[in-house]
C-alpha positions in Angstrom: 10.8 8.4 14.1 8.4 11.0 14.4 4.7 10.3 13.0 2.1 12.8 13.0 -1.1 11.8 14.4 -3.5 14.7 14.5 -4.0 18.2 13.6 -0.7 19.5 15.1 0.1 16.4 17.0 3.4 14.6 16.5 5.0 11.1 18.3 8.4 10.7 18.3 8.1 6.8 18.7 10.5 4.8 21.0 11.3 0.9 20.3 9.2 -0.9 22.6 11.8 -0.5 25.9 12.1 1.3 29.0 15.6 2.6 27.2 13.4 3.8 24.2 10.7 5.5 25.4 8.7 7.9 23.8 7.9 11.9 23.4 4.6 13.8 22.2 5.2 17.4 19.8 2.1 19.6 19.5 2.8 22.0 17.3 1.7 25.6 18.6 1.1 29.4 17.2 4.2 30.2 19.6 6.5 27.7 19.2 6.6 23.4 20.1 5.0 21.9 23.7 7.3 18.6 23.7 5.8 15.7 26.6 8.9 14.5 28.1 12.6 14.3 27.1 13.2 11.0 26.7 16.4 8.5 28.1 19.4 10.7 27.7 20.8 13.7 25.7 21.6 11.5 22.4 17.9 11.0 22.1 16.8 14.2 22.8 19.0 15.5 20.1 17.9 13.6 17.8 14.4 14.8 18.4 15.2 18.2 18.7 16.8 17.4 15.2 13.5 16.5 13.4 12.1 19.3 15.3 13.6 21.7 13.1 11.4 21.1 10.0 8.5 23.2 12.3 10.9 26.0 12.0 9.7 26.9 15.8 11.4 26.8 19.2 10.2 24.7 21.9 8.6 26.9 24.3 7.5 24.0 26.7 8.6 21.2 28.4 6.4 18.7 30.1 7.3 16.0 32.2 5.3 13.2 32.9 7.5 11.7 35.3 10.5 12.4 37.1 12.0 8.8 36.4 15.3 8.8 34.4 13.3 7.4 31.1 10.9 10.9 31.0 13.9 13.4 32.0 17.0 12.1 30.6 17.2 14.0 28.0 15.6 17.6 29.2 18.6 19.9 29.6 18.6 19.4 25.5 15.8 21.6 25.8 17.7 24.6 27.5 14.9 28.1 26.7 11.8 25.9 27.3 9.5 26.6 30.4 9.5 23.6 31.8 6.1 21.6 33.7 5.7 18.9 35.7 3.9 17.5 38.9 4.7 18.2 42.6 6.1 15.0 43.1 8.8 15.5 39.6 9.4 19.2 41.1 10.7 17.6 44.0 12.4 14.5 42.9 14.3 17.1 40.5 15.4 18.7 43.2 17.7 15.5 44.2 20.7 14.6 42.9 20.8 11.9 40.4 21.3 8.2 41.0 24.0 8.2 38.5 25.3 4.6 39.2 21.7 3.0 39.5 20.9 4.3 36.4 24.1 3.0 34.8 23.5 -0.1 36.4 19.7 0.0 35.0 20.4 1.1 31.6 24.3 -0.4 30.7 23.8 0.3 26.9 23.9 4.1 28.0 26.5 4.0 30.7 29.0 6.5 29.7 26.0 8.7 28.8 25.2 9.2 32.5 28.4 10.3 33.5 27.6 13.6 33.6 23.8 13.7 33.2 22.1 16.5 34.8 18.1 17.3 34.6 16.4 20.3 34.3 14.5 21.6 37.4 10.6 22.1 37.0 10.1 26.0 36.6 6.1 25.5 36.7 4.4 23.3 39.3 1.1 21.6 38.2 -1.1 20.8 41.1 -4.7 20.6 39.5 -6.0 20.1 35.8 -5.0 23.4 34.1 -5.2 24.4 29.9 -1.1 25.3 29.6 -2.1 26.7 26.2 -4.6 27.3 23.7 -4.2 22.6 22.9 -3.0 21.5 25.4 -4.3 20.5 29.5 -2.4 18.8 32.0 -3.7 17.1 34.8 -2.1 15.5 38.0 -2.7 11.4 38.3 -1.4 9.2 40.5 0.4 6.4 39.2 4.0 5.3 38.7 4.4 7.5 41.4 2.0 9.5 43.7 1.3 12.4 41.1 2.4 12.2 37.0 1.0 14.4 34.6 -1.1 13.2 32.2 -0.9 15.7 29.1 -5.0 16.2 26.9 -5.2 17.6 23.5 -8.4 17.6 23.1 -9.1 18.9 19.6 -7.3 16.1 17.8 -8.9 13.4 20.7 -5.3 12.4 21.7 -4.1 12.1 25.2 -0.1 11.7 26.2 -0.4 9.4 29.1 3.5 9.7 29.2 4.8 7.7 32.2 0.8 6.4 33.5 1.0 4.4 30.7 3.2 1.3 29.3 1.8 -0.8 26.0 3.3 -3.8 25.3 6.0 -3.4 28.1 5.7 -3.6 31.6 6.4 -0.8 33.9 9.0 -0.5 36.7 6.6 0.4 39.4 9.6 0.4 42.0 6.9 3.4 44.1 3.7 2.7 42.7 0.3 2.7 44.5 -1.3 -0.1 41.9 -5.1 0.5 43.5 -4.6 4.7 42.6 -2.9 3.2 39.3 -5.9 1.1 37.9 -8.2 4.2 39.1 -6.4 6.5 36.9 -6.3 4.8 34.2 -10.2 4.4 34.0 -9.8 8.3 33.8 -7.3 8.1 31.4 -9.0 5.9 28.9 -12.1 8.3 28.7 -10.0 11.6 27.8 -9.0 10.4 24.2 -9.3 8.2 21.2 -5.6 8.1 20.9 -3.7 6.9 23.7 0.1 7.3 23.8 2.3 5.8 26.5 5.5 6.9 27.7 6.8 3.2 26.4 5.0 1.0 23.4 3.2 1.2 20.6 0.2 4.2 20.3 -2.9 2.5 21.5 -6.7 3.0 22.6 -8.9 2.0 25.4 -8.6 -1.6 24.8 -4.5 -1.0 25.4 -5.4 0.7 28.6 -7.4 -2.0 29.7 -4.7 -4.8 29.3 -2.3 -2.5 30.6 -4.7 -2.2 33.9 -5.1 -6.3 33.7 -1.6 -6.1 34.5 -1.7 -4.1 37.6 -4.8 -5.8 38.7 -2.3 -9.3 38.2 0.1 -7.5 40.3 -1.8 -6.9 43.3 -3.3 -10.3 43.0 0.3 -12.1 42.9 2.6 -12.9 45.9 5.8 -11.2 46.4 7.3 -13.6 43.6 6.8 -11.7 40.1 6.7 -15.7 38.9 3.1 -15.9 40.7 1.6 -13.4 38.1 -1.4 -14.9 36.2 -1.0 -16.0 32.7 -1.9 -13.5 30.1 -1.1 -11.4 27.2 1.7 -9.8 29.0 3.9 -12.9 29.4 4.8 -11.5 25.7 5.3 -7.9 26.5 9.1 -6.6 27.2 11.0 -6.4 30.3 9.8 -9.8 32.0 12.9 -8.7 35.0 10.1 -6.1 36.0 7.8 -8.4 37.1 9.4 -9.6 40.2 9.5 -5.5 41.2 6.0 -5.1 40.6 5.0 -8.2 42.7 6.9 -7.1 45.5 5.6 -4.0 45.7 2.1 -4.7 45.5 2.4 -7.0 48.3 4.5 -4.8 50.6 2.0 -2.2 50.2 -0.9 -4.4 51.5 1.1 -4.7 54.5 1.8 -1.0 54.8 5.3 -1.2 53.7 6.1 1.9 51.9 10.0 1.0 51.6 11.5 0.2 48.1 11.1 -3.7 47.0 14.5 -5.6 47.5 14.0 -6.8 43.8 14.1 -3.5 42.7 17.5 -2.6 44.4 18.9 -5.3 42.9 18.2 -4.2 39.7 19.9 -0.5 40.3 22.8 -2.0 41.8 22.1 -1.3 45.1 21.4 -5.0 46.6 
């Protein structure tokens, strides 16, 4: 469903799950800037579908992330220039983990077959205006750099993949410490906040979301020692045990992928 939520500024809103995420539309004197490209090409579609009441290409493509949820869908969008961080570039690079992601995401097996992602075509290293609306800056996060997408004349900041409201993220590579730092940045750029999976939010989403990771770094390896809070209601409760584990391998310098998280791909 896409909603409008500023001057020029669109949400093509996901249900709440990793498997529906979310995408951001501003509308532009040249054409679209779409954030991110959702699961797989089905969804893109039918966002590309709604698109055409704008009566205007999509010139850009950003990327928050280069995890399947953010880039699924991207080769939908085949003329657009397309934007993300170092860290996407080269992940995008890579071959696919097809059957991880099948394993992952069941519901959209036979979807993954044959997926393909676009390669980035413009590397953002630093905080740079992309047009006239719309700034994109590097923050570490889900992984060591994701782009976190400002429009600042409607006070609404795509926080794409640094950001998960009401669900919890797979943070399968995630620094937690940089995490929680970036999203005290985050919650400052805008009045709006929209993450990559959830509900739009504010500050006060932001800070539970940081609660969270703070909960993560706090527990043991077992995702079951994670404190009691508001997220014992949010989706994807199977991502808590990757989360744990990764905290806690990365206070003893562990920099290796948790075992709970191969599990879930498939590969454990």
């Amino acid at each position: 469903m896409l909603i409008e939520i500023g001057d020029d500024v669109y949400v093509w809103c996901g249900q709440g799950r990793l498997d529906a995420p979310n995408a951001g539309i501003v509308v532009e004197d040249d054409g679209l800037t779409v954030i991110d490209s959702l699961l797989v090409a089905s969804q893109a579609r039918d966002l590309l579908a709604a698109l055409d009441r704008f009566g205007r290409p999509v010139r850009r493509l950003v990327l928050t992330s280069s995890h399947v949820p953010f880039v699924g869908g991207s080769t939908t969008f085949k003329l657009a220039a397309v934007y993300g961080s170092p860290t996407t570039s080269a992940n995008l690079d890579l071959p696919p983990n097809i059957a991880g992601y099948q394993h992952l995401f069941p519901d959209h097996a036979r979807e993954f077959d044959d997926l393909t992602a676009r390669n980035v075509s413009h590397v953002v290293q630093q905080p740079a205006w992309l047009t006239q609306k719309v700034v994109a800056a590097p923050l570490p996060g889900l992984q060591d750099d994701n782009l976190v997408v400002q429009v600042p004349h409607a006070n609404v900041v795509f926080a794409g993949a640094t950001c998960s409201f009401e669900a919890r993220p797979l943070g399968f590579e995630a620094d937690f410490g940089a995490w929680l730092e970036s999203l005290d940045q985050v919650a400052q750029w805008g009045a709006l906040i929209v993450p990559g999976v959830g509900p739009i939010g504010d500050a006060d989403d932001v800070a539970s979301f940081a609660a969270y990771l703070a909960e993560c770094l706090d527990a043991g390896t077992d995702g079951r020692a994670i404190a009691e809070g508001p997220w014992h209601a949010w989706a994807h409760a199977e991502f808590d045990a990757v989360n744990a584990e990764r905290a806690s391998m990365l206070k003893h310098g562990d920099t290796g992928p948790p075992r709970a998280a191969l599990a879930l791909f498939g590969m454990a």
